[in-house]
C-alpha positions in Angstrom: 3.9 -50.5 43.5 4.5 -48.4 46.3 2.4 -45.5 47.2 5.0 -42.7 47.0 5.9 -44.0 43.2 2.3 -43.9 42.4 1.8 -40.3 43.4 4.7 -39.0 41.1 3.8 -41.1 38.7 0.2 -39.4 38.7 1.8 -35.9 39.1 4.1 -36.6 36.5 1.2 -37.3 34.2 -0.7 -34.2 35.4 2.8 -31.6 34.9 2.8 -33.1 31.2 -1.4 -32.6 30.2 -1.3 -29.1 31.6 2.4 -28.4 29.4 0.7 -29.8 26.9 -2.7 -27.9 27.2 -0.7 -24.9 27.8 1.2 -25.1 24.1 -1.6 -25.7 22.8 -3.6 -22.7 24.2 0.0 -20.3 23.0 -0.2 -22.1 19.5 -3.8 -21.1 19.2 -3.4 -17.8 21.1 -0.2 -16.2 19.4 -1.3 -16.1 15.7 -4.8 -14.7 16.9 -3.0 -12.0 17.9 -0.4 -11.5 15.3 -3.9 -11.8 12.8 -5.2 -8.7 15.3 -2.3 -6.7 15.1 -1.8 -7.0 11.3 -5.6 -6.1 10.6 -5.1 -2.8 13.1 -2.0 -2.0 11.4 -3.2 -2.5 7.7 -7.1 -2.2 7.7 -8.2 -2.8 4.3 -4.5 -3.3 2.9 -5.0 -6.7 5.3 -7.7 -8.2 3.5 -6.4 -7.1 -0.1 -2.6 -8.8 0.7 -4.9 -11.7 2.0 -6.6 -11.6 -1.5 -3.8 -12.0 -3.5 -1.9 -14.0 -1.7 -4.6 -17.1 -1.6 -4.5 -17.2 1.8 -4.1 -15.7 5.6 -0.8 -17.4 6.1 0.8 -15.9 3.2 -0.5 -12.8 3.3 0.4 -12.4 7.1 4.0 -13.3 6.2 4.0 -10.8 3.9 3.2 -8.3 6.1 5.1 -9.0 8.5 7.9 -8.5 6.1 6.7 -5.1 4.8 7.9 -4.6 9.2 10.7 -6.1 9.2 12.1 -4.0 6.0 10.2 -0.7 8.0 11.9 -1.4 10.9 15.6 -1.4 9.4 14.5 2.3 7.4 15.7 5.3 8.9 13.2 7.4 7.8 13.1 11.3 8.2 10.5 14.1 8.1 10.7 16.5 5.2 12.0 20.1 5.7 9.3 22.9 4.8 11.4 24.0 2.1 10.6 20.3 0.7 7.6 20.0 1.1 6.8 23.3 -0.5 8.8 21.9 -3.6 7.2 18.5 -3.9 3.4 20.3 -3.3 4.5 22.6 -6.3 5.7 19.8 -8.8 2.3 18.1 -8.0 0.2 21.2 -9.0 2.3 21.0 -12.2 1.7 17.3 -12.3 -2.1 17.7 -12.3 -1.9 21.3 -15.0 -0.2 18.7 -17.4 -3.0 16.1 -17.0 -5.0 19.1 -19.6 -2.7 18.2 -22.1 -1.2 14.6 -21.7 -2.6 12.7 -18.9 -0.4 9.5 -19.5 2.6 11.5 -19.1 0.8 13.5 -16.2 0.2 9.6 -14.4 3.6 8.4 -15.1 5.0 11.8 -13.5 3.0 11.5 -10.7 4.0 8.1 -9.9 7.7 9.5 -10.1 6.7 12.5 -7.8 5.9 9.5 -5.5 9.0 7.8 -5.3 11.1 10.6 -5.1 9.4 12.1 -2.4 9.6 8.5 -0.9 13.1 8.5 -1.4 13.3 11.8 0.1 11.7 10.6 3.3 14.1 7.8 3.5 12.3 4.7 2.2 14.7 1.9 -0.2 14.2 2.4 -3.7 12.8 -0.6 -5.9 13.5 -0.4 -9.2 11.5 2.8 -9.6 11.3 2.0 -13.8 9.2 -1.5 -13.4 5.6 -2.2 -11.9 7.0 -4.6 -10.0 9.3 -2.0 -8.0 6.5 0.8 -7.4 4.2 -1.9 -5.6 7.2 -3.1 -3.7 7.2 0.8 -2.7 3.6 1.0 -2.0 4.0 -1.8 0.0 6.8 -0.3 2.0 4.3 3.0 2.3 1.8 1.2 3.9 3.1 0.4 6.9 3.1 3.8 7.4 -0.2 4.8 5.3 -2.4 1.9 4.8 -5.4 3.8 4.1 -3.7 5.9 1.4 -2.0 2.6 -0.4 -5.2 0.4 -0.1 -7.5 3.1 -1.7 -4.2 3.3 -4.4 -4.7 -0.2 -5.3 -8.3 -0.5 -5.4 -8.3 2.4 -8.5 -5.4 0.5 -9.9 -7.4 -2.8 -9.8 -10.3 -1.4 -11.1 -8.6 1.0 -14.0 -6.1 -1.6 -14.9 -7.6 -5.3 -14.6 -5.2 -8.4 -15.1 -4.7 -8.2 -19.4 -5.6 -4.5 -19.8 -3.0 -2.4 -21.5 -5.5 0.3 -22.7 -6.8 2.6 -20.1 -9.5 5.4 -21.1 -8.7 9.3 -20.1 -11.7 8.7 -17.0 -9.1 5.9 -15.8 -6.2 7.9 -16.1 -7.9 10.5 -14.0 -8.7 7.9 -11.4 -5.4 7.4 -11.1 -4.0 11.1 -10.8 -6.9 11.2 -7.8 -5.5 8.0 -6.2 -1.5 9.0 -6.9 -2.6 12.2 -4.9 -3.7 10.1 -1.8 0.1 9.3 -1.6 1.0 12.2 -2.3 -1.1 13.8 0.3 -0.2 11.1 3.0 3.7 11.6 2.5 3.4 15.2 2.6 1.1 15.5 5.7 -1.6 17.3 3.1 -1.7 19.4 0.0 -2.2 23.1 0.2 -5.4 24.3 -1.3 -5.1 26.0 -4.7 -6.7 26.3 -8.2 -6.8 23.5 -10.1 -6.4 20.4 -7.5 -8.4 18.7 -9.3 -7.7 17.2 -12.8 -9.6 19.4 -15.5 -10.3 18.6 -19.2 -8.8 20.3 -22.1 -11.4 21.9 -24.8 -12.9 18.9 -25.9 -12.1 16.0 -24.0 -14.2 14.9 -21.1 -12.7 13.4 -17.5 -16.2 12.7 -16.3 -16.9 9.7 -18.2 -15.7 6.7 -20.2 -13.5 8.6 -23.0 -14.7 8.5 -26.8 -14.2 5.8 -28.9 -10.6 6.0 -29.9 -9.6 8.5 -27.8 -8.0 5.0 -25.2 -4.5 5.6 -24.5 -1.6 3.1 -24.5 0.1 3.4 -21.0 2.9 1.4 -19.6 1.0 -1.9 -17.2 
C-alpha cells in the first residue's frame, strides 16, 4: 500500500475518533446543563417533580413542558385598581375562615385562579384537582418557591387516601393559598386579621377535637 493511501487512511480514522469523542462529550454535556438550568429555575419544585415522576428524565420533560406552555402565555401585570380588588377579596377570604374554613380554602383556591386568569395564564378545568395542579404547575415557572412550599402543606395535610382534613390542616392551607396569592400579587398589604383566627371555641393551633374533622373536596 502506498504511503499517501496509508496517511488518509490514518487521518481518516483519527477525523472519525475525535467526531465520535466529540458526540459523546455533547451527549454527556447538554443534559448536564438542561439538569442545571431546570434546578435554577425550579429549586425545590425540581426535586418534588423529580419525586413524583420516578425519575430525572420524566420529571425534566415535564418541566420543560411547564416552558414550553409559559412561553406561548401572554401574560400581563395587574392594574392597581386589581390588585387592590383581589388583596380585598383575600382579607374576606381569610374573615370567613372564623366561620367556615372549608368554604374559606375552597375560596381561596378560586381567588387563585382568577387572579391567575387575570394575569393571563390558561385555565385548567378550575372545578377538578387535577386542573388547579396543572395551574400550579403553570405558576411555577414563574414562582417556584411559592408553588413548592404550596405542595409541601398539600402533601402533608392531604396524604394519598385522606378525605378528612382537621380545622389545623385547613389553616395550613389558607397560609400556603396565601403564598400564591402573595407571589401573583407582588405582596399583600398589611392589615388586621392576615392571619387566620379561631371562632369562640374552636382552636387553629392544634389538631382539631375529635369530631370536629371536616369533609373537604380531595
Amino acid at each position: 500500500m502506498e504511503t499517501g493511501t496509508v496517511v488518509i487512511i490514518v487521518i481518516a480514522a483519527v477525523v472519525i475518533v475525535a467526531v465520535g469523542v466529540a458526540l459523546a462529550a455533547r451527549s454527556s454535556i447538554l443534559p448536564a446543563r438542561r439538569t442545571a438550568r431546570l434546578k435554577k429555575r425550579f429549586g425545590a419544585e425540581y426535586y418534588r417533580a423529580v419525586e413524583v415522576h420516578g425519575g430525572r428524565a420524566a420529571a425534566e420533560r415535564e418541566l420543560s413542558e411547564r416552558l414550553d406552555r409559559h412561553k406561548a402565555m401572554r401574560l400581563r401585570r395587574l392594574t392597581d385598581r386589581e390588585r387592590e380588588a383581589h388583596a380585598g377579596t383575600w382579607a374576606a377570604v381569610q374573615q370567613e375562615f372564623v366561620d367556615d374554613p372549608v368554604s374559606a380554602v375552597r375560596n381561596a383556591r378560586g381567588l387563585v385562579e382568577g387572579i391567575m386568569s387575570d394575569v393571563g395564564y390558561a385555565d385548567r378545568a378550575p372545578a377538578e384537582d387535577r386542573g388547579f395542579e396543572q395551574r400550579a404547575g403553570d405558576l411555577s415557572v414563574d414562582h417556584p418557591a411559592a408553588v413548592a412550599e404550596f405542595h409541601r402543606v398539600r402533601g402533608a395535610v392531604r396524604p394519598a387516601g385522606a378525605d378528612r382534613v382537621g380545622t389545623e390542616g385547613l389553616r395550613e392551607e389558607l397560609v400556603a393559598f396565601r403564598g400564591l396569592v402573595e407571589a401573583l400579587l407582588g405582596g399583600l398589604p398589611e392589615s388586621p386579621g392576615t392571619t387566620p383566627t379561631a371562632a369562640p371555641g374552636r382552636t387553629v393551633t392544634g389538631p382539631a377535637r375529635s369530631g370536629t374533622d371536616t369533609e373537604v373536596d380531595r
